[in-house]
N, C-alpha and C positions, 0 to 999 in steps of 0.2 A: 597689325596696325603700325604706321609711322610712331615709331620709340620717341618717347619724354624727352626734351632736351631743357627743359625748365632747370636755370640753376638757383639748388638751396644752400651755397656757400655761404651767404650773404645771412643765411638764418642761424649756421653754424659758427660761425665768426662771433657774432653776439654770444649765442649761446657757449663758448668758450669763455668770452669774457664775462658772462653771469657765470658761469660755476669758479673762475679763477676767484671773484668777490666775494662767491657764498662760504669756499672752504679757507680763505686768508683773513676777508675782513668781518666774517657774520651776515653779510648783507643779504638778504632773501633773492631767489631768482622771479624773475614773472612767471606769474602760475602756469601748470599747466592745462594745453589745450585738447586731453586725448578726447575721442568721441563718450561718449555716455550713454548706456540707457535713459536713465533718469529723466534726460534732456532730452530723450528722442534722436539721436543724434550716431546712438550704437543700434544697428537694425539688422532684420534676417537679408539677406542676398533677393534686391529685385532691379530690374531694367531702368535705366532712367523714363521718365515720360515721355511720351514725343517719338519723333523720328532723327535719328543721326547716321547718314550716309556714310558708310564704312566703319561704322562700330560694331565691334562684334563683343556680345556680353556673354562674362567666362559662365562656366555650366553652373548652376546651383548647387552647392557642396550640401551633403546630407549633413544630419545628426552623427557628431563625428563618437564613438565609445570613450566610458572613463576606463579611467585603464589605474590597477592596482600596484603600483610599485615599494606596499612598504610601509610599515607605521609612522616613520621617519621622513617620508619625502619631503615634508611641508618645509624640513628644517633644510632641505636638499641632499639629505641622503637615501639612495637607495638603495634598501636592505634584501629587495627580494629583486633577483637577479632574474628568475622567469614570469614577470610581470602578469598579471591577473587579467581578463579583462572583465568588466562587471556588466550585468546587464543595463546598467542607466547611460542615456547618451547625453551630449550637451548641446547647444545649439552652435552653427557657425554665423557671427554676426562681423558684418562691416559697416565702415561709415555709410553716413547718409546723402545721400545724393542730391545737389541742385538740381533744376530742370536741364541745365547744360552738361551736366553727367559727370561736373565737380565735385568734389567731397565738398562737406557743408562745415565739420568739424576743424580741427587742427591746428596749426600754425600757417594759416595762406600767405601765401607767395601773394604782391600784389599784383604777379600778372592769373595771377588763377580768382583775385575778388575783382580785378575790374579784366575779365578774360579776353582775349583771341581765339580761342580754342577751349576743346575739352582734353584736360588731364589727367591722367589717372598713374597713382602709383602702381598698376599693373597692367598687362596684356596676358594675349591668349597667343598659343599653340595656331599655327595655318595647316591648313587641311594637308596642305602636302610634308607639313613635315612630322604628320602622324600626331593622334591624340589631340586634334580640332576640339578646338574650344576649352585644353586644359590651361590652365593656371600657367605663363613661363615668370618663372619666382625673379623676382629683383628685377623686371624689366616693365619699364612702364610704356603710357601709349599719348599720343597725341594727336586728334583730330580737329582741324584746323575750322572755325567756320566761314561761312561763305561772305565773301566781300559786301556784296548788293545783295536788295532785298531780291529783283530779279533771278538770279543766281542763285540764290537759295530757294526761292520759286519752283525753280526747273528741278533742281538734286531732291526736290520733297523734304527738303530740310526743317526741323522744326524748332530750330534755336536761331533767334533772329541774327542776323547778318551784322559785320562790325558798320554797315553805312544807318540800318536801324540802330542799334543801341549807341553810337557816339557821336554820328552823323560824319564829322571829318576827325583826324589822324590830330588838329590841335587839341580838340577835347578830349581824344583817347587819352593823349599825353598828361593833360591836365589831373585827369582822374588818377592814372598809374601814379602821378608823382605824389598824389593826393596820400593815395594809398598807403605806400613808401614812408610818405611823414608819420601817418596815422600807425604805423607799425612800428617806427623807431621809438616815436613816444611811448609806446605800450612796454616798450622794453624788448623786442623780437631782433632790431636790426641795428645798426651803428650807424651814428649820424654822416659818417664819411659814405657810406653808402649809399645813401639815398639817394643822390646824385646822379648816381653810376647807372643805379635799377631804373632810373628817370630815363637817361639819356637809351634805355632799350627800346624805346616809343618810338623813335626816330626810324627803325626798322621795319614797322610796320605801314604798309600803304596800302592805300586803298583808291 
């Protein structure tokens, strides 16, 4: 699949400046957003819903083994050098998926809550380059959706088109910048930025 070009500088940036606050001045950082059980939000490995033209969804990882390395690991030592394996397994859980095949969880980019495309922090392995459909670690994917509702019509696409969900490129903009505010106030992004992430809207057409 077309690689992730989603930039998260803009979330690191902040997040640089909440940890320089938490360890100088005491000041707490904004909580974290990892997925959860709890919340439904940490889940077993399943396909988004719907149809997405040129997604390909990585294989379903089994029940991976625990593995015995030691009285002491917890503390991070390992004492037993030829590690055990036991017979209990654990499950493999990932985020949870939009209908558009975005994580639901995290820290969202605002171009991933008011979207263009579907993003994903991974891809798969292409048939020709051996090992179709495994996991290629640290590279993610990006599938773009279809402009018009027609267009998306023809491709069998099942994630509305950016002419359905914004109607024109002013209202995209509107929302993205919406967005952008709504996450610096939370504490995720720098007020100078917002601006910046705003003015990506301008690339998009339709």
């Amino acid at each position: 699949m077309p690689p992730n070009t989603l930039d998260y500088a803009p979330l690191m940036r902040r997040l640089l400046t909440a940890l320089d606050d938490w360890v100088n001045a005491g000041k707490e950082p904004p909580p974290s957003r990892y997925p959860r059980i709890v919340d439904g939000t940490l889940v077993a490995m399943t396909a988004p819903t719907g149809t997405i033209p040129g997604f390909t969804m990585a294989k379903a990882s089994a029940n991976r083994p625990r593995v015995d390395y030691g009285p002491e690991f917890e503390k991070g030592i390992i004492s037993r050098t030829m590690p055990v394996t036991l017979p209990e397994t654990y499950p493999t859980l990932v985020p949870r998926m939009d209908g558009d095949g975005n994580d639901i969880a995290g820290i969202r980019l605002p171009a991933v809550s008011v979207p263009v495309a579907t993003a994903t922090g991974w891809s798969v392995r292409a048939a020709d380059a051996g090992g179709a459909g495994e996991l290629c670690y640290l590279d993610g994917s990006y599938v773009p959706f279809s402009k018009t509702k027609d267009e998306r019509e023809a491709k069998a696409d099942s994630r509305p088109s950016l002419e359905e969900r914004y109607g024109d490129a002013s209202t995209y903009a509107t929302r993205l910048a919406a967005a952008a505010t709504a996450l610096a106030k939370e504490g995720y992004l720098l007020d100078e930025d917002v601006p910046r992430i705003a003015a990506q809207a301008s690339g998009v057409k339709w």
